[in-house]
C-alpha positions as CSV (number, residue, x, y, z in Angstrom):
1,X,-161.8,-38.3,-160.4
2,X,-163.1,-37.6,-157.0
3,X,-161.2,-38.2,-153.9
4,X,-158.1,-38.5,-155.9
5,X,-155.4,-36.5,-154.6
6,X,-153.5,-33.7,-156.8
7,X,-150.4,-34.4,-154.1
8,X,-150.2,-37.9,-155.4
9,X,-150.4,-36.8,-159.5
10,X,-147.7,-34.2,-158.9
11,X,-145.6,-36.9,-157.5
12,X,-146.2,-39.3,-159.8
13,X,-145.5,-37.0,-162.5
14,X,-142.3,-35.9,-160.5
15,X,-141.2,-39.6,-160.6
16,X,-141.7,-39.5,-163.9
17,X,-139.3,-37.2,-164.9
18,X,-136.5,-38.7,-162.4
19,X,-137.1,-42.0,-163.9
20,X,-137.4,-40.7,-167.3
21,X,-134.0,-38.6,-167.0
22,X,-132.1,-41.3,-165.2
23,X,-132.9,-43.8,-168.0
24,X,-132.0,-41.3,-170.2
25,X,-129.0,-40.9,-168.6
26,X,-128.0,-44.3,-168.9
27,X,-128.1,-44.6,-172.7
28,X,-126.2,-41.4,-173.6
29,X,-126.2,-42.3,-177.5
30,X,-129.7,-43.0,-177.8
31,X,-133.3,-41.0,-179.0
32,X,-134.1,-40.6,-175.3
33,X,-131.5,-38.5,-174.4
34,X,-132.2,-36.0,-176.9
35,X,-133.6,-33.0,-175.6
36,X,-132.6,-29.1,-174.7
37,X,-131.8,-27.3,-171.7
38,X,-133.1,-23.8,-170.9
39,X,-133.0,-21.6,-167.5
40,X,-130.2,-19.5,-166.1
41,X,-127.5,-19.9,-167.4
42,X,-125.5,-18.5,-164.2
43,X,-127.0,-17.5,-160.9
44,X,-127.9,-14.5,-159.7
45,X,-126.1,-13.6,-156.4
46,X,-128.1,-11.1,-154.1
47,X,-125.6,-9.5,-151.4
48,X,-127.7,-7.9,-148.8
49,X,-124.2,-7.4,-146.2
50,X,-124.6,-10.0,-144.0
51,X,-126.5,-12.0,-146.0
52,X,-125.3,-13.3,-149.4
53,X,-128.4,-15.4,-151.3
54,X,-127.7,-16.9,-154.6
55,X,-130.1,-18.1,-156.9
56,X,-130.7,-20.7,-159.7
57,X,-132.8,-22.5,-161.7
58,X,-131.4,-24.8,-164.6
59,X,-134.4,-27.7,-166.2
60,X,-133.6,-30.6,-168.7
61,X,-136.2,-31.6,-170.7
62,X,-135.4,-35.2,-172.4
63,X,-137.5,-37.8,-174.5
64,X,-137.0,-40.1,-171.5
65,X,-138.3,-37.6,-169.0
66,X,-141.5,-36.7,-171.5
67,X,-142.0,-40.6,-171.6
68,X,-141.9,-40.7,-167.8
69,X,-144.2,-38.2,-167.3
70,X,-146.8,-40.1,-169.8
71,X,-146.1,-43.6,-167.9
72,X,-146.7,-41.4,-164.2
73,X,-149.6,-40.1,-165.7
74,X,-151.2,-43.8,-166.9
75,X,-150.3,-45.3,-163.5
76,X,-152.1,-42.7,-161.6
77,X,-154.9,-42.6,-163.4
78,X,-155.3,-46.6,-162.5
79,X,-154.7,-45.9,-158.7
């Protein structure tokens, strides 16, 4: 494992999920969409005066994005 980069695993795992999700997204009635959501379920808002932040954090977690990150993990390890 040495001189492999950590940037390029957390990318591939990253692509993983995207592809995972989106392939998950386009079979709606199938095992690979199953899966739960958790997070916030609104966002907090943070007025300061003249500064109004808002913040949120809502993740997905499919069969298809699980699979993806398994196949991310596979291709890097042959990189």
């Amino acid at each position: 494992m040495k001189g492999k980069n950590n940037w390029a695993c957390f990318l591939m795992i990253l692509a993983g999920i995207v592809i995972g999700g989106f392939i998950g997204s386009l079979f709606p009635n199938t095992f690979l969409n199953y899966g739960n959501a958790f997070g916030l379920s609104s966002p907090v808002v943070l007025d300061l005066g003249i500064l109004v932040l808002t913040f949120g954090l809502s993740i997905k977690i499919t069969i298809g994005s699980i699979l993806g990150i398994i196949i991310g993990i596979i291709i890097y390890r042959f990189l």
